[in-house]
Structures are given as structure tokens and as C-alpha cells.
N, C-alpha and C positions, 0 to 999 in steps of 0.2 A: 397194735391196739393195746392202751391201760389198760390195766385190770382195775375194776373199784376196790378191790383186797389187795394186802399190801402183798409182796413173794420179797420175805429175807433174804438179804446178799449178806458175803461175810466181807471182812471188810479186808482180807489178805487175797492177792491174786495168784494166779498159778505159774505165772513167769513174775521172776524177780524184779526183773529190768525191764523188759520188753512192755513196748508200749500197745495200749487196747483204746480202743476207739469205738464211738459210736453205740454204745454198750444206751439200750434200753431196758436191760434187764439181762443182768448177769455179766460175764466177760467179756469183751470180744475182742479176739487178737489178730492184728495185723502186721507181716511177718516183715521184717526188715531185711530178707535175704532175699535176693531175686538169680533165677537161672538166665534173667537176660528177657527183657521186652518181648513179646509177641505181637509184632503190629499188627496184625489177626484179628486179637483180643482185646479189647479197649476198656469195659464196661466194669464195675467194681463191685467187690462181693457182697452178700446175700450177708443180716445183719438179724439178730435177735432181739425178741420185740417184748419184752414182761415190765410190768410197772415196779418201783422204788420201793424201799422200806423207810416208815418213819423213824426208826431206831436208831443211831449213829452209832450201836456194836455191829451192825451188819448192813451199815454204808460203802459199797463199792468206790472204788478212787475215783475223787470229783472230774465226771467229761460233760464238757458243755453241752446242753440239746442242742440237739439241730433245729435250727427255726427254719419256718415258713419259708424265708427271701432263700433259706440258703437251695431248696429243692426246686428244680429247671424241668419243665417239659424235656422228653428225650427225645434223637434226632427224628424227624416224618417219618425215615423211612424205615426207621422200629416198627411201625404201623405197617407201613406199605407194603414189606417182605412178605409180612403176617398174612392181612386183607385179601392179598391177589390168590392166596392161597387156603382160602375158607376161616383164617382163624378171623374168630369176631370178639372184642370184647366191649362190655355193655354196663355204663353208668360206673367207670372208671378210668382214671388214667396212671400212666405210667410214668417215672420222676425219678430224675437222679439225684443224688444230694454227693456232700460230702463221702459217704460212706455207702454208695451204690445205689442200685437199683432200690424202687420200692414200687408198692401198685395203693393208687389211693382214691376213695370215691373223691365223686363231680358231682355227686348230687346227692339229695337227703334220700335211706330209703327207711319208709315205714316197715314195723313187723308184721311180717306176710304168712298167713297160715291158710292153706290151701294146697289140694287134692292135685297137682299137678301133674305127678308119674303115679304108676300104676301101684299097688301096694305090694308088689315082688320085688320094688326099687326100693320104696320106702315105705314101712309097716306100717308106722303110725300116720301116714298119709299126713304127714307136715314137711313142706319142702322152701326153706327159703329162695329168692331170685338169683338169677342166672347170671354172674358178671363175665365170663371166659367161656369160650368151645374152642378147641381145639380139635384140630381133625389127626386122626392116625397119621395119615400121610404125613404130617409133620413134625413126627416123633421118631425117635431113633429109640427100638425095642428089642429085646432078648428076653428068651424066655427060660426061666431058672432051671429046667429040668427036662430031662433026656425024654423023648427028642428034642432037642433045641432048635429053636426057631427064632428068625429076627423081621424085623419091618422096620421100612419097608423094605423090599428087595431089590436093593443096590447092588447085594456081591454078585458076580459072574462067581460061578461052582470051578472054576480052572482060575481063578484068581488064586496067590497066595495068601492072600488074609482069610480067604475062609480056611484055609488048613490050620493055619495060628490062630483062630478063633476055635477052630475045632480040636485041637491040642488041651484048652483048658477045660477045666471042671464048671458047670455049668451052674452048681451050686455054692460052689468057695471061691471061682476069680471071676464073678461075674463084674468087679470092676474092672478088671483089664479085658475083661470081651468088651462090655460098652467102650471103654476110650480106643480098641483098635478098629470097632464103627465106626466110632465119631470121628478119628484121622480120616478113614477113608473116605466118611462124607464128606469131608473140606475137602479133599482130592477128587470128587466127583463133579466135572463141572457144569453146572447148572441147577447143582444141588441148593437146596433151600438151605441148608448150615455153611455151607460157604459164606453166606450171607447174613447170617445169625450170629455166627461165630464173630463177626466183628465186636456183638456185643457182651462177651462171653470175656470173666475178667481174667487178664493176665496172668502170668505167674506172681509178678510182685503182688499183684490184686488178690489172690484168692486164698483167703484165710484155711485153708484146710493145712494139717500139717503135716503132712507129706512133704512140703515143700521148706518144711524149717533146715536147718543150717544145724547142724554139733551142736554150734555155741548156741544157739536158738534153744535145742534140747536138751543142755547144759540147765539152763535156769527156769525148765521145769521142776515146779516143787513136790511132782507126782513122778517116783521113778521107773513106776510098772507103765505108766504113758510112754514116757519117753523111752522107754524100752520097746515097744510093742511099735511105735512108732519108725523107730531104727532098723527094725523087722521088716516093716510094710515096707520103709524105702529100698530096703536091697532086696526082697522079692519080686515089688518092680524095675529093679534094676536090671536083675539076674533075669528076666523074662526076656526085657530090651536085649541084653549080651545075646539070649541064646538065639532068639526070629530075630534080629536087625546087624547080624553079623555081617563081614565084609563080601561074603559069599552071595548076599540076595539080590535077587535084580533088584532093576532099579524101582521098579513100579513098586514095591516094600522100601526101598532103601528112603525113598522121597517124603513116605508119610511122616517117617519119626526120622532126621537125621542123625539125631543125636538123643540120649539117654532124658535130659530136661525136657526133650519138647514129649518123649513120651509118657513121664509122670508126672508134668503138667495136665496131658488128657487124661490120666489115671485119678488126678483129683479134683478133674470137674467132674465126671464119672462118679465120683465118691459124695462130693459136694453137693451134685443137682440131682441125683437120681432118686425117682422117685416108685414105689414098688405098687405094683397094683394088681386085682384078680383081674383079667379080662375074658370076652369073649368075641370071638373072631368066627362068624360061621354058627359051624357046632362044635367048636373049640372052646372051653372053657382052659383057661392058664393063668400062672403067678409067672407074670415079668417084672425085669427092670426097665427102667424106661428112663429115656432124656428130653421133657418135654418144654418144649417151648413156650415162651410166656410166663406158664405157671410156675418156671423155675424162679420168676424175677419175687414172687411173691416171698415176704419176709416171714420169718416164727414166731410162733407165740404159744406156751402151753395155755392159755386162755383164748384160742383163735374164734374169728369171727367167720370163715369160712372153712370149706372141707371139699372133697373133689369127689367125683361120682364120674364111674364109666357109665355111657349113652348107648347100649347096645345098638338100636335099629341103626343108628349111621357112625359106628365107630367113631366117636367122640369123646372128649374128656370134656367133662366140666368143671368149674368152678361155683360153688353156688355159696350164696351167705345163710348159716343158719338159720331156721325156724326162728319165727322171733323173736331177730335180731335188729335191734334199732342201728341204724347208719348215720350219721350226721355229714354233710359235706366235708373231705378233706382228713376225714377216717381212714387208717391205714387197715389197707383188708391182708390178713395174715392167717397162715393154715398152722397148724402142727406138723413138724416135720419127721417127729418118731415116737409113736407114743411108747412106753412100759420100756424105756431104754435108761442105761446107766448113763450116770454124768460124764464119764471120761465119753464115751461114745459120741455126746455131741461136742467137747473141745477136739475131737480127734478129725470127724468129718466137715466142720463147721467153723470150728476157732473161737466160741465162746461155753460158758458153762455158766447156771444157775444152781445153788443150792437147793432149789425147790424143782422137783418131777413130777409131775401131774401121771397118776395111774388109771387108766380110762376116766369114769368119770367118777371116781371118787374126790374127794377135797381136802383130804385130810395126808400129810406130804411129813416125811420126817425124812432128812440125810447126812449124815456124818460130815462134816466139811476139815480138811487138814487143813492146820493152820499152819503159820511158817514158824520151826521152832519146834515142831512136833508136836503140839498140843493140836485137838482137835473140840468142835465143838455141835452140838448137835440141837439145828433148828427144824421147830415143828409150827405149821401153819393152820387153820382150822378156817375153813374157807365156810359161811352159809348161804 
């Protein structure tokens, strides 16, 4: 989604050479190193979505829009895996383009103010329409804090991944507990991500930087990133060394053969996870979660939608804000982390904006390092 207010870009990027692509707003870097195809994985990464600056001091490097002709219905049975298995979505489709996945209306919607859930859901009793449900069952969950819990319940308790799951801290490597879920549900046969997973992007495909290359980290021009980043990859490396040594059966050895295919799932893990309170029962909890569909939905710190848990039948929704006018052919796009530093989204995501939206304030200032050492500081005032 544009914003009608402009969000300054500087005009320096944060890799020197490295080419960025698809950029609606702000960076976005697609890594030219690959650990090697995953025929598994086909589908291409998740893309930032914030409107242009009129100013040519803080014009991002000229990438052509993508047009209309270039984004394709994706294959039926995108739908079909989804459908047979309760997920529904309503007055949107789904498109691939150039640069991945996206979710975009099919149809105009007017702004909708009306009492629809209860005021314990929403205060002010304004709820815009429903585009996505998604049912629990089709999400892959962990829950951030002792006792830990996951969903659904795929592991057998004598399996060895629940010991390697139960090995981490539930609060600091909750990215390596999801991606040794997500291994095991592709190993699970009849499992819904066996089948999802085809559309889950590659390793060349997924902009998270875990998956850069030295040289990659080399021509970053932030060097506490690419430090912090050289961290991240040999801690998951060092995890893969210690549970996928030469000693383990085979039923561990087959998920991850090799060290790539494990931090490959460590940065979908990183890249699609989305954190949510729920309630399960009389369980109230903070998980991570890997959910389907909702992940294909692009960023925006000006989003037109937001996600809401559906207690009575453990659902996730998507819904469009209060308000909110839809035009056919609208890109419907959430925020994917608010009151977060900027390195934090090139690290998990593979672009960055100068401008950070803080709840719902307008008013956005941030440092930007230029190349050269100089820095320069833009401030936005949104009404």
C-alpha cells in the first residue's frame, strides 16, 4: 500500500555493490549467494511496501515498478492445500510477481464501521472486514516461555527432536526451536507443510541475512550488522555441529543433512515468524508462530491491515482496518514489527527505511549513515 505522505529514503545503500530489488519503499536486498537450490522451496521472498520521496536527496537507486502484466495468479493448488484444510480467504487474491509473493484485493471495499466482535476484542467497537482465517491446525507454534508448548502435536515425546527442542532456551533461540519444527513437519508425511513448503522461498530466494556470503558481509556499510550477523550464522552453525553430528540416527540425520539446509530453516523461522498472545482453552500465552498464508502478506509501516486471534475457534485472522477504503487491486499489507530499530528489519527481512513508524505517532526522526562517514538526519511529520 502507498502512503499519501511521502517516507524519505537516503539516497546511499547499505551494500555497496549488491544488488536490491523490488524496493517500494526503502532497501531491499536480494542475496546473490546461494547454499544450493531447494527444490522443496520454489516461491520468492516477502518484499517492503512504503511510498517514494519527492526530494532527489533522498531518492533510493532507480528500480523499476513492477506493473500489473508482470504479477500472475499463483499455482490452484496454493488454494487447494489451504481450503481442504479450513483456511478461507475472502475478497483477495494471491500473485506472484517478479519479487514474490504478494496478497491483493479483487474487489472494492467500502469503509466498514460496525460492532462486529465483542468489546473485550475491540474497545472501540470498530472492526474493519475479514479477508484471511486461518485455523491453528495449520500453523506451526511454540510458546516463548517455560513450560513450553508447540502446536500442533506432531512430536512423539521419544522422538529426538523433542530433546533438541528441549535443549534451547525458550526465550533467546526460539528461532532454532521453530525451524527444527518446521524440518520435522516437511518429514512428517501427510503433513500440510510438506505441501506448503513448496511455496516457501529458497535459499537463493530469501532475503534474510543469515544466508549472506563474507563478501556479501564484506560490503556492508554498517559494521555492528555485519558483525552481529557473523554471530547469528555460527551460532546456528554451532547448534547444527552439536544435534546433527555423525552419531545421530537417522530419523535426526534426514531432517537437516547438511548445515545450509539447517539455516536455511533458521531463516524462514526468522523471516515469517510472527509473535502473537494467544489463548488455547484456559491458557493464555506469547508464541512464535509460522503461519500460513498470512506469511505471503507484504510490509508496510502505513498497513491497511492487522491480525487478530479468534478465541471461540482458534483462528487467526486478518482483517482491514476500520475505515479503511480498498480499491480493486490494492495491495493488503500488515506491519511486521512495530517500535523496532532499523538494522533489525535489514537483518530479518533484507530491506530498510529511514523512516520507523512508533505506534501510532507520525512524527519519525533517524540517523541514516551515509557512505563516507557522514550521516544525515531525516524527519517526517505525517497529519
Amino acid at each position: 500500500m502507498a502512503s499519501s505522505f511521502p517516507l524519505y529514503q537516503p539516497t546511499h545503500t547499505i551494500f555497496s555493490n549488491t544488488q536490491f530489488k523490488g524496493s517500494r519503499g526503502g532497501f531491499f536486498w536480494r542475496t546473490s549467494y546461494s547454499f544450493g537450490s531447494l527444490t522443496e522451496n520454489k516461491a520468492r521472498p516477502i518484499k517492503s511496501s512504503v511510498a517514494t520521496s519527492p526530494f532527489p536527496l533522498f531518492q533510493p537507486p532507480h528500480v523499476e515498478e513492477e506493473s500489473s502484466s508482470e504479477l500472475e495468479p499463483v499455482d490452484p493448488d496454493f488454494y487447494k492445500i489451504g481450503y481442504v484444510r479450513s483456511m478461507r480467504a475472502y475478497g483477495v487474491q494471491f500473485k506472484e510477481g517478479p519479487d514474490g509473493f504478494g496478497v491483493y484485493a479483487s474487489k472494492d471495499v467500502e469503509p466498514l464501521r460496525r460492532a462486529r466482535l465483542s468489546t473485550n476484542d475491540f474497545p472501540n467497537d470498530e472492526v474493519g472486514q475479514v479477508i484471511m482465517e486461518i485455523p491453528l491446525e495449520l500453523m506451526l507454534t511454540i510458546s516463548k516461555k517455560l513450560p513450553w508448548m508447540f502446536f500442533p502435536d506432531i512430536i512423539p515425546l521419544d522422538h529426538p527432536i523433542f530433546d533438541i527442542i528441549n535443549s534451547t532456551n525458550p526465550e533467546t533461540d526460539w528461532d532454532l526451536r521453530l525451524a527444527c519444527l518446521l524440518l520435522f513437519a516437511f518429514d512428517c508425511e501427510g503433513n500440510f507443510w510438506q505441501l506448503y513448503g513448496d511455496f516457501l522461498p529458497s535459499a537463493d530466494e530469501c532475503t534474510n541475512l543469515l544466508l549472506a556470503s563474507e563478501e556479501e558481509l564484506l560490503e556492508l556499510q554498517d559494521p555492528n550488522l555485519a558483525s552481529t550477523i557473523r554471530k547469528q550464522q555460527q551460532r546456528a552453525l554451532e547448534f547444527w555441529q552439536n544435534n546433527w553430528h555423525s552419531d545421530v540416527p537417522l530419523k535426526i540425520k534426514r531432517l537437516a543433512r547438511d548445515p545450509q539446509r539447517f539455516i536455511w530453516a533458521v531463516s524462514i523461522a526468522q523471516s515469517r515468524c510472527i509473535n502473537m498472545q494467544t489463548r488455547i482453552g484456559a491458557l493464555t500465552q506469547e508464541a512464535n508462530m509460522l503461519i500460513p498464508y498470512a506469511d505471503m502478506l507484504n510490509h508496510s509501516f502505513e498497513p491497511n491491515c492487522f491480525f487478530h486471534w479468534r478465541f471461540k475457534d482458534r483462528m487467526l485472522e486478518v482483517l482491514i482496518n476500520a475505515g479503511q477504503r480498498i480499491r480493486k487491486g490494492d495491495e493488503m499489507t500488515v506491519n511486521y514489527m512495530s517500535s523496532q530499530k532499523n538494522d533489525m528489519y535489514m537483518q530479518r527481512y533484507g530491506f530498510s527505511s529511514p523512516v520507523i513508524h512508533t505506534n501510532a505517532r507520525k512524527i519519525d526522526t533517524l540517523e541514516v549513515s551515509l557512505i563516507g562517514g557522514l550521516t544525515a538526519t531525516t524527519k517526517s511529520v505525517h497529519k
